[in-house]
TORKOL-4160 file (C-alpha; in steps of 0.2 Angstrom, whole numbers, padded with zeros to 4 digits, m for minus):
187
<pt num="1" X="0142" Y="m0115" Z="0135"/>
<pt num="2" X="0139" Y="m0114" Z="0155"/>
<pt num="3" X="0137" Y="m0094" Z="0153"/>
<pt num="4" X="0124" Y="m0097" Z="0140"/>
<pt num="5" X="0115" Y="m0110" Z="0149"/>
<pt num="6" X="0115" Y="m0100" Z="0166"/>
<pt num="7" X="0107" Y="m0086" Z="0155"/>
<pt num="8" X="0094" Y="m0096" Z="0148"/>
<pt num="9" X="0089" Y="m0103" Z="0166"/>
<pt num="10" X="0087" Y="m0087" Z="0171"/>
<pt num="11" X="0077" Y="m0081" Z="0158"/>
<pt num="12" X="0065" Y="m0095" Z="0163"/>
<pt num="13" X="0068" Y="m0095" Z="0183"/>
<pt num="14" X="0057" Y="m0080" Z="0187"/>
<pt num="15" X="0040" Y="m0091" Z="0190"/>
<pt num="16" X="0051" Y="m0107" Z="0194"/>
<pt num="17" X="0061" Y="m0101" Z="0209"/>
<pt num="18" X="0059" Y="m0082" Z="0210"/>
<pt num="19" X="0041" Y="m0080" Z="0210"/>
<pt num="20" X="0040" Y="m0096" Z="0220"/>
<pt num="21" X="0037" Y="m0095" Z="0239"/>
<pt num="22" X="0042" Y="m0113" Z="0243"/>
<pt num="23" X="0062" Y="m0108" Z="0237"/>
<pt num="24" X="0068" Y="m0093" Z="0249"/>
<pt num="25" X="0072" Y="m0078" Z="0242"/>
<pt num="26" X="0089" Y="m0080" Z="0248"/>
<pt num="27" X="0092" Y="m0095" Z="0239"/>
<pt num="28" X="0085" Y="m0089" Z="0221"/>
<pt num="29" X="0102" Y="m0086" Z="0215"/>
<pt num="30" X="0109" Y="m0103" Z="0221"/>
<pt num="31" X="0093" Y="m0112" Z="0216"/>
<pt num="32" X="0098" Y="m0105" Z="0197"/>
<pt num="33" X="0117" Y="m0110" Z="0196"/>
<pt num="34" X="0112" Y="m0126" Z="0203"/>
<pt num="35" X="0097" Y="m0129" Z="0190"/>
<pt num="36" X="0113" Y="m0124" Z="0176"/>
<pt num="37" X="0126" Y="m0136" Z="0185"/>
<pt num="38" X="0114" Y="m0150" Z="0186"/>
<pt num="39" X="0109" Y="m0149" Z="0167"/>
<pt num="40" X="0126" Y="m0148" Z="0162"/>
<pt num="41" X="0132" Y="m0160" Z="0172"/>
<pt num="42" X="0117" Y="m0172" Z="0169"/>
<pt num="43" X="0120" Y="m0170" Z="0150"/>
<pt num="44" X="0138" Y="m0175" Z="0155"/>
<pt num="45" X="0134" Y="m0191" Z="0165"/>
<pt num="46" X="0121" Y="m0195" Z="0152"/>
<pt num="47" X="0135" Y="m0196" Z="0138"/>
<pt num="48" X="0146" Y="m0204" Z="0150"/>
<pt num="49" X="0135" Y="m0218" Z="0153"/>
<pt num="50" X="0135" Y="m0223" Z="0133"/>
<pt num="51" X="0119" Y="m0210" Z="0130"/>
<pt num="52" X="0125" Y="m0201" Z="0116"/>
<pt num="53" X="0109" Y="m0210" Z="0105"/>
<pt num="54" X="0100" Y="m0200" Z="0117"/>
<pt num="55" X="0107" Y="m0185" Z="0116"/>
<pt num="56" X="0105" Y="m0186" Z="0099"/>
<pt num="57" X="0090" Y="m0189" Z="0097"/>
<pt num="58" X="0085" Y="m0174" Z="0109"/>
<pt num="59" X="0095" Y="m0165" Z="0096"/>
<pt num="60" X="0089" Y="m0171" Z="0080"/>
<pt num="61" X="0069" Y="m0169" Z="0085"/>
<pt num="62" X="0065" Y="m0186" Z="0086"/>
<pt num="63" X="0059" Y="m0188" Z="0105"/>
<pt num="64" X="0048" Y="m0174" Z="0111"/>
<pt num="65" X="0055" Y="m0163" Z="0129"/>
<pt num="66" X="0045" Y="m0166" Z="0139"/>
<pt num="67" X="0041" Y="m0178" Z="0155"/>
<pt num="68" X="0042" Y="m0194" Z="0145"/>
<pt num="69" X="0060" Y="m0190" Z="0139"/>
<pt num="70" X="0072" Y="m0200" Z="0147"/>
<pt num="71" X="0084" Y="m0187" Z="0147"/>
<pt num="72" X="0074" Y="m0173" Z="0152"/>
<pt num="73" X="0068" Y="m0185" Z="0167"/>
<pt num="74" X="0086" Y="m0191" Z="0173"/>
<pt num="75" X="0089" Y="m0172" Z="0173"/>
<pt num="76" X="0073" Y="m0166" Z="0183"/>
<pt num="77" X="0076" Y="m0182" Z="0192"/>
<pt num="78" X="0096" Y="m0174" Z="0197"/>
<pt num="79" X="0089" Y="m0158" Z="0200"/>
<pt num="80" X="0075" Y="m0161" Z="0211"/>
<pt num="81" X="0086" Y="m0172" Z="0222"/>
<pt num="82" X="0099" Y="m0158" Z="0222"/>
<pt num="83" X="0087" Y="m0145" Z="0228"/>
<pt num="84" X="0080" Y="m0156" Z="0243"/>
<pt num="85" X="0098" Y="m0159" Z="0248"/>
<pt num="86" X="0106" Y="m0143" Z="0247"/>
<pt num="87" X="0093" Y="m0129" Z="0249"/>
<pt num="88" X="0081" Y="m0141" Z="0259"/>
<pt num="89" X="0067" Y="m0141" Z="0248"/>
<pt num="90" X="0052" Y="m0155" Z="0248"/>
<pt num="91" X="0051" Y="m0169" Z="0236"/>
<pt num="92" X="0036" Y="m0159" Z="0230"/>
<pt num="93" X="0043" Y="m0143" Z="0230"/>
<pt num="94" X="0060" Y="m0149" Z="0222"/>
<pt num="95" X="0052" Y="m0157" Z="0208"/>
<pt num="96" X="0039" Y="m0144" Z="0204"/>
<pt num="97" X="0052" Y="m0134" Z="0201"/>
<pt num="98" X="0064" Y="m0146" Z="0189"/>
<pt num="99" X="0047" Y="m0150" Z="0181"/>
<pt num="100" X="0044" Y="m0134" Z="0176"/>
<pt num="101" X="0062" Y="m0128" Z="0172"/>
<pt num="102" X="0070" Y="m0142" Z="0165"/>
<pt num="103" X="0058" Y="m0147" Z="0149"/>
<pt num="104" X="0058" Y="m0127" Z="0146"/>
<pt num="105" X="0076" Y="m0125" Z="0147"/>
<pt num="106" X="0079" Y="m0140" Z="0137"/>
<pt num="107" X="0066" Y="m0134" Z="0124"/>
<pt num="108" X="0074" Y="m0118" Z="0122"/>
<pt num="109" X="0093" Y="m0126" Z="0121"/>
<pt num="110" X="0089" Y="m0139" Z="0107"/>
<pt num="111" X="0078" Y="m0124" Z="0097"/>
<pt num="112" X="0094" Y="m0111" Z="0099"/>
<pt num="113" X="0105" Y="m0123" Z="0094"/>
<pt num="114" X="0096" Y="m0127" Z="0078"/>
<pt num="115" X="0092" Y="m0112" Z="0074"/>
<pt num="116" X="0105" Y="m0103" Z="0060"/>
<pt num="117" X="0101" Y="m0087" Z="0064"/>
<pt num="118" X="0106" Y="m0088" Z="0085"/>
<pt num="119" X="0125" Y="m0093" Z="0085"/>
<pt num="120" X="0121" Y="m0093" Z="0105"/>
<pt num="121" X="0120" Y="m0111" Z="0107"/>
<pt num="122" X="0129" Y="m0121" Z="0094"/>
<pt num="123" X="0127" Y="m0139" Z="0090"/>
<pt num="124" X="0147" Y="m0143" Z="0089"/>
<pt num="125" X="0152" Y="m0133" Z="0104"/>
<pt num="126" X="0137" Y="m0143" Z="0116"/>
<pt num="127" X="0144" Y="m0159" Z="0111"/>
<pt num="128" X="0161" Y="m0154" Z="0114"/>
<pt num="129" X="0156" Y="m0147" Z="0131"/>
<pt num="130" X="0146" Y="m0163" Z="0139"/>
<pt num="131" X="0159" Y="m0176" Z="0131"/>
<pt num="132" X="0172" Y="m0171" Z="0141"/>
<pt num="133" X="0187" Y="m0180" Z="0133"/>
<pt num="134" X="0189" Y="m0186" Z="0113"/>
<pt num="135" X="0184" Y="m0205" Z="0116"/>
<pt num="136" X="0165" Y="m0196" Z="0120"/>
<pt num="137" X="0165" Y="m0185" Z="0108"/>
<pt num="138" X="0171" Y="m0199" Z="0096"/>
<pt num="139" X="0156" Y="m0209" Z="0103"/>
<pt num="140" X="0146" Y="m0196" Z="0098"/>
<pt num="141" X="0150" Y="m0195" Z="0082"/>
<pt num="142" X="0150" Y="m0213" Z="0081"/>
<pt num="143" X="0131" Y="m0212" Z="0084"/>
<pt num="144" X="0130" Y="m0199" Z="0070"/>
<pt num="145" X="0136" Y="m0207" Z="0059"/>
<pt num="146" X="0126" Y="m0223" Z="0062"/>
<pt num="147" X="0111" Y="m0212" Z="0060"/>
<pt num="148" X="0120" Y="m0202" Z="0047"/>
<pt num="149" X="0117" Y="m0211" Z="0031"/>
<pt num="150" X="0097" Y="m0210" Z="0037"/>
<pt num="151" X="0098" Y="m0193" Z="0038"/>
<pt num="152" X="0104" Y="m0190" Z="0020"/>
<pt num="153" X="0121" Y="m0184" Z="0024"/>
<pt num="154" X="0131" Y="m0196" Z="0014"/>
<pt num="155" X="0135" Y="m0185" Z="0003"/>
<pt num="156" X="0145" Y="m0195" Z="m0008"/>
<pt num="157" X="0131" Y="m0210" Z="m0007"/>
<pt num="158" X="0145" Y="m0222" Z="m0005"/>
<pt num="159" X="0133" Y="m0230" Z="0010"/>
<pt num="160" X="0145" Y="m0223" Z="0026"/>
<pt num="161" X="0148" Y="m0205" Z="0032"/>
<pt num="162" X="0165" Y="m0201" Z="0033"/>
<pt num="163" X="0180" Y="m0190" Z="0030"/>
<pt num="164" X="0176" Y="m0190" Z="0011"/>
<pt num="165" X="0158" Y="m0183" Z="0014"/>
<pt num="166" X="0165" Y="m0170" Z="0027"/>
<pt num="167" X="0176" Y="m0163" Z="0013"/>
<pt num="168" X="0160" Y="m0162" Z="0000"/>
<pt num="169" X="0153" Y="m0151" Z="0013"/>
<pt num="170" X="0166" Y="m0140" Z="0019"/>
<pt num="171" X="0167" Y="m0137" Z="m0003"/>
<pt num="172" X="0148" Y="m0135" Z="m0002"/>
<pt num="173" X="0135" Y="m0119" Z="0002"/>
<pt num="174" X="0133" Y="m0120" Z="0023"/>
<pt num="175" X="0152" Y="m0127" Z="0027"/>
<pt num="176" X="0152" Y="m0140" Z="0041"/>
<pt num="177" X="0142" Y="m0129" Z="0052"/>
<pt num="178" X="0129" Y="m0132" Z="0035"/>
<pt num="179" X="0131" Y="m0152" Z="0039"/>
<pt num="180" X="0129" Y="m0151" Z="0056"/>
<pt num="181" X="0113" Y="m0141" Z="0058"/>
<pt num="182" X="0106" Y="m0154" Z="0043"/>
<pt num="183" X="0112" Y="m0166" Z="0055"/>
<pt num="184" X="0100" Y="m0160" Z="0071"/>
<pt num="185" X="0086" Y="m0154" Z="0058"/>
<pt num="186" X="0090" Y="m0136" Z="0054"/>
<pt num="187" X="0085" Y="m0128" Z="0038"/>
């Protein structure tokens, strides 16, 4: 997944970092693997602070990606902070650029990753990625299934999303892949 993030932060970097005459030219590079590395690992720490709900719901549509996200801030908020320290950037400088990569990048994340026909970014392999170990990732899916039944995934309607349900799908048109874009709102 950290390829595929890189990729889309430099897709996005150009008026960011390279067109920007307060990041040196010599530090474009290093200024886009450490826009990737603190996403990643922001999305990391956020899970492992008991923020799965907010991953979730930056997944599922239900907050917008933009400054008023919490998650979008605590990453910018990482970011900025890392660009002052290491490449000696401004406060203003640092955070106009995670202001104006980070909701982009985050956009274009969550978009791929619901979208069916780009297997670049998917769903299952993220949350494997920034859970880290199986008790996250179990955490994760705990918060799913809380939200689960809301969604309309109880495909068994016995009022819990389970093993059972899993099994109607993987029987069903779309597999699990099917259930878990439904999950985060693909079509």
């Amino acid at each position: 997944m950290f390829e595929q993030l890189t990729q889309l932060v430099q897709q996005y970097g150009g008026d960011a970092v390279v067109n920007n005459n307060a990041v040196p030219n010599e530090h474009n590079e290093a200024v886009i693997s450490e826009t990737s590395n603190s996403i990643f690992e922001g999305l990391k720490k956020i899970v492992s602070e008991g923020g799965a709900d907010q991953i979730a719901g930056l997944f599922n549509g239900n907050s917008p990606i933009d400054s008023s996200n919490p998650v979008v801030q605590q990453i910018q908020q990482q970011l900025s902070g890392n660009l002052g320290e290491k490449f000696g950037l401004n406060n203003t400088d640092s955070n106009g650029v995670a202001s104006n990569l980070i909701p982009q990048i985050l956009g274009s994340l969550v978009n791929k990753a619901k979208d069916p026909n780009d297997s670049s970014f998917q769903i299952s392999d993220i949350i494997n990625s920034i859970s880290g170990n199986s008790t996250q990732a179990s955490g994760i899916m705990d918060t799913i299934s809380k939200y689960g039944v809301q969604f309309g995934l109880d495909q068994n309607n016995d009022g819990k999303l389970d093993v059972a349900d899993v099994l109607v799908v993987t029987k069903s048109k779309g597999g699990i892949a099917g259930f878990i874009g439904k999950l985060f709102g693909s079509k």
